[in-house]
C-alpha positions in Angstrom: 0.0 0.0 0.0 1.1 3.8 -0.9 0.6 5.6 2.4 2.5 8.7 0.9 -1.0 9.9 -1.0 -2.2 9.5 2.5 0.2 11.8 4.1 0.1 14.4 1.5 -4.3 14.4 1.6 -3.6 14.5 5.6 -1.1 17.8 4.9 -4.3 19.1 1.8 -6.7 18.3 5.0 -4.7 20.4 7.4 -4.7 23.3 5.2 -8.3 23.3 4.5 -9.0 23.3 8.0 -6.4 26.1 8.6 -4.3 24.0 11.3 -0.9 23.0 11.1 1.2 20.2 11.8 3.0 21.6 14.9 -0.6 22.7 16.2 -2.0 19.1 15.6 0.9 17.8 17.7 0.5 20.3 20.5 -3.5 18.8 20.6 -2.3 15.6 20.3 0.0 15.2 23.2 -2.4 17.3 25.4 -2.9 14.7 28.4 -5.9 16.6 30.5 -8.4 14.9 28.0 -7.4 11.6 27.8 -7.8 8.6 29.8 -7.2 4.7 28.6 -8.7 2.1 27.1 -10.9 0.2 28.9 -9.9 -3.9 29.3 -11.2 -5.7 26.3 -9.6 -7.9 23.2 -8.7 -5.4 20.9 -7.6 -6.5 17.0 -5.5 -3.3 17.2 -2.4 -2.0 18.6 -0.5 1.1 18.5 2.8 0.7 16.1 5.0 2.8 13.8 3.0 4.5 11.3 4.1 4.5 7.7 1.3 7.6 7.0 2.7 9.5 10.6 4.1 8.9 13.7 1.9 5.9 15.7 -0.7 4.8 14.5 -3.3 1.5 14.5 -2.4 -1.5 12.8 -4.6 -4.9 12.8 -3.3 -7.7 14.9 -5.6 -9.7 12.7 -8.4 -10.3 9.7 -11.4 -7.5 10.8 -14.4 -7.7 8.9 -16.7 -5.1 7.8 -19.1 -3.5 9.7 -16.4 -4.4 13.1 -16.2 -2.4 16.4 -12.6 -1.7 16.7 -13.1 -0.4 19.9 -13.5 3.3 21.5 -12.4 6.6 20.5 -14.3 8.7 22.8 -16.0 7.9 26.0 -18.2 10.9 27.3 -15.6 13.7 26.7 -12.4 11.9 27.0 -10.2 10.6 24.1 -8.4 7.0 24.4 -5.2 5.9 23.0 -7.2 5.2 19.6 -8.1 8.5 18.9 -4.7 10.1 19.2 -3.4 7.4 17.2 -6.3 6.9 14.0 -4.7 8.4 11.1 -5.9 10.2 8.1 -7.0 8.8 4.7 -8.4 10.3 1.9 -9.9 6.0 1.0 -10.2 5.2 4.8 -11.3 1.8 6.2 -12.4 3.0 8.8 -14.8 5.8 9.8 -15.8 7.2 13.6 -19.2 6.4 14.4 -21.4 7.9 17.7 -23.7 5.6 20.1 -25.0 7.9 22.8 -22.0 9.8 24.0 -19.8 7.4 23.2 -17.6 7.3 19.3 -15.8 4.0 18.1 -13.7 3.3 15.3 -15.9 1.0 12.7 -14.5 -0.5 10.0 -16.1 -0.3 6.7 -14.3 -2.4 4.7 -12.7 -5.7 5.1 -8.8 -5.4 7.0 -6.2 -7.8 6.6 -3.4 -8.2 9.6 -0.6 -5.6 9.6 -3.0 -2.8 8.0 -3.3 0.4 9.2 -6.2 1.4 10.8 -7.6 4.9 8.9 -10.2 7.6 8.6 -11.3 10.5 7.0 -10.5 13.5 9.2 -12.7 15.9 7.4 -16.4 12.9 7.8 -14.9 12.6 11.3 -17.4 13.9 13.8 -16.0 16.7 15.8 
């Protein structure tokens, strides 16, 4: 897979929001916000990133339509939503239930994929 497209759309993405890099990163490694993930049997872990940095790669086959686990619970971000990357053909997209977000996938995932999403369908 060619995760440079990805990186440059994530940089087009950036701009059309009128953030930076460095301001992403400051967001990012804010702590106050975040808390972990709960205990559960995740098919994800945080790895090198060939897009950016971290990100989420598949410890193993995920269908469609999966619950990856959270992103958001009540206000605070987990692990997986400081390290979900941007894709301009995602497999993944954030989804709400309640006050809750997950990652879902929408495609099928093979093992050692990154885990991605569209920044700009992302709900805020």
């Amino acid at each position: 897979m060619n995760y440079n497209d990805d990186r440059l759309d994530y940089l087009r993405v950036l701009n059309e929001l009128n953030v930076t890099d460095d301001q992403v990163q400051i967001r990012l490694n804010f702590q106050e916000d975040q808390i972990p993930l709960p205990l559960g049997n995740y098919k994800i872990k945080i790895s090198p990133s060939e897009i950016h940095g971290l990100g989420l790669i598949a410890t193993e086959d995920i269908g469609e339509n999966e619950i990856l686990g959270p992103s958001y619970i009540s206000s605070f971000r987990t692990p997986f939503d400081r390290f979900v990357n941007h894709s301009k053909t995602p497999n993944c997209k954030i989804t709400r239930i309640g006050d809750n977000r997950y990652i879902l996938s929408i495609l099928k995932i093979r093992n050692g994929e990154e885990i991605t999403v569209d920044y700009i369908t992302a709900p805020c």
